[in-house]
N, C-alpha and C positions, 0 to 999 in steps of 0.2 A: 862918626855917628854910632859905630857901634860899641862904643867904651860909655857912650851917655845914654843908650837903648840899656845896658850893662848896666850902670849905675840907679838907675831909673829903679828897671828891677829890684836889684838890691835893695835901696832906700824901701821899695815899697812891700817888699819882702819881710824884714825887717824891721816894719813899722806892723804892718798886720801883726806876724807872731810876737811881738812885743805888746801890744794889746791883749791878743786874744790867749797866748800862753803867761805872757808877763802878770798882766793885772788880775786876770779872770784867774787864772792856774796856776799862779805864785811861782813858775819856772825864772830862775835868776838869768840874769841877762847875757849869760857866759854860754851856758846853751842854748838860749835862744837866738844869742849871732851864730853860732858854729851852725846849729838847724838852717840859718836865714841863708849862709855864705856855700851851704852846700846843696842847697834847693834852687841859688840862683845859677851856679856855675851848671849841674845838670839841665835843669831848666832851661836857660839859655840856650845852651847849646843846641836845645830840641828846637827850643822858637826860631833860629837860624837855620834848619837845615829844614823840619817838618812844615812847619808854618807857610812858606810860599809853594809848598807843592799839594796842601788839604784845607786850607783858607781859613778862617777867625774861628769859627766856633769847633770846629775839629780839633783845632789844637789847643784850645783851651778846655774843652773835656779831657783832654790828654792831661795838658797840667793839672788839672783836679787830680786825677789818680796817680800821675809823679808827685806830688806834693803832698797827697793821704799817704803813700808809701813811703816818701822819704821824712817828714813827719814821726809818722809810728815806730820808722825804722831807729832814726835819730833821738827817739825819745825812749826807746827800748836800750839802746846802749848807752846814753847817756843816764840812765836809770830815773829820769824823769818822775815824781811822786805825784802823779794827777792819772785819771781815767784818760789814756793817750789814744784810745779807737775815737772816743767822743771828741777831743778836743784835734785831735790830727783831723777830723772830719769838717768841724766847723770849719778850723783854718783854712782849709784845703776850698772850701765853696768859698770862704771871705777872697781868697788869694783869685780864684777863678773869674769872680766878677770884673777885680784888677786886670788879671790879665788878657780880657778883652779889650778894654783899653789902651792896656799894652801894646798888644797886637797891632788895634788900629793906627796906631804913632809907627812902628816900626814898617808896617805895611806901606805909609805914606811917606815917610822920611830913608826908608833903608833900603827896601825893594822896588820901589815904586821907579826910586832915582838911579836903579840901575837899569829899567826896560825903559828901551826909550819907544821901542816897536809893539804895538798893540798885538800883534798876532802873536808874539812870543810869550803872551801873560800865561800861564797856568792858573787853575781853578777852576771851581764851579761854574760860578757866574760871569766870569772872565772873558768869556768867547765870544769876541767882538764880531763874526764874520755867518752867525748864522739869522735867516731868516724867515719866515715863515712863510709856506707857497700856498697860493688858490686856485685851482682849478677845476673846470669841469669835465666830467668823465666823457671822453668822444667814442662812439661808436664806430671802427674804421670799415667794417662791412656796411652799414648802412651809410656812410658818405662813398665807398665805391661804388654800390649799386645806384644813386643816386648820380653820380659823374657818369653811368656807361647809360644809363635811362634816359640822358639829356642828348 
């Protein structure tokens, strides 16, 4: 599962910046796989270790700014001929919405099928074991004075 979580990525890596740097930014397709293949390997790697310990939307703001970084960084050394802050920016929010989706596929299919014990999930929302108490405030001097008055 994790070679086609992997894949997944990739494809949809590589389909964004080929859009949005290809068509829109006239960047040839040679740097935009090399940008695509070195956003997913970083990336991933964060989505496997960071992801099940700060849950969907944490680490997809993460990827946003791995993705403007690696983007800008990538299009600076590949010497890139487009406004690379603007277009690493777009890509970088296109990429984010994806990998919320992403997320939730790997959440269900990768992490999900390795906890088989509810108590052991990490997260926010995760924590199966708490519940909400009601009671009323007792007065313990005024039930003793009441029990020695009887």
């Amino acid at each position: 599962m994790y070679i086609k979580s992997f894949l997944i990525k990739l494809i949809m890596n590589t389909a964004v910046l080929g859009i949005i740097l290809g068509i829109f930014y006239a960047v040839n397709f040679r740097d935009v796989f090399i940008t695509s293949v070195v956003l997913t390997i970083i990336g991933y790697v964060g989505d496997v270790f960071i992801l099940p310990r700060v849950g969907n939307t944490l680490a997809a703001m993460g990827d946003f700014f791995l993705a403007t970084a690696v983007i800008w960084v990538t299009g600076n050394t590949l010497e890139m001929p487009i406004a690379i802050e603007t277009a690493s920016f777009i890509s970088a929010l296109t990429l984010m919405i994806g990998e919320l989706y992403l997320h939730r596929f790997m959440e269900g299919h990768i992490f999900e099928a390795q906890i088989t014990n509810p108590k052991h999930k990490r997260g926010y929302y995760q924590q199966t074991n708490l519940q909400t108490e009601f009671a009323e405030e007792v007065d313990l001097d005024k039930i003793s004075k009441e029990g020695k008055s009887e």
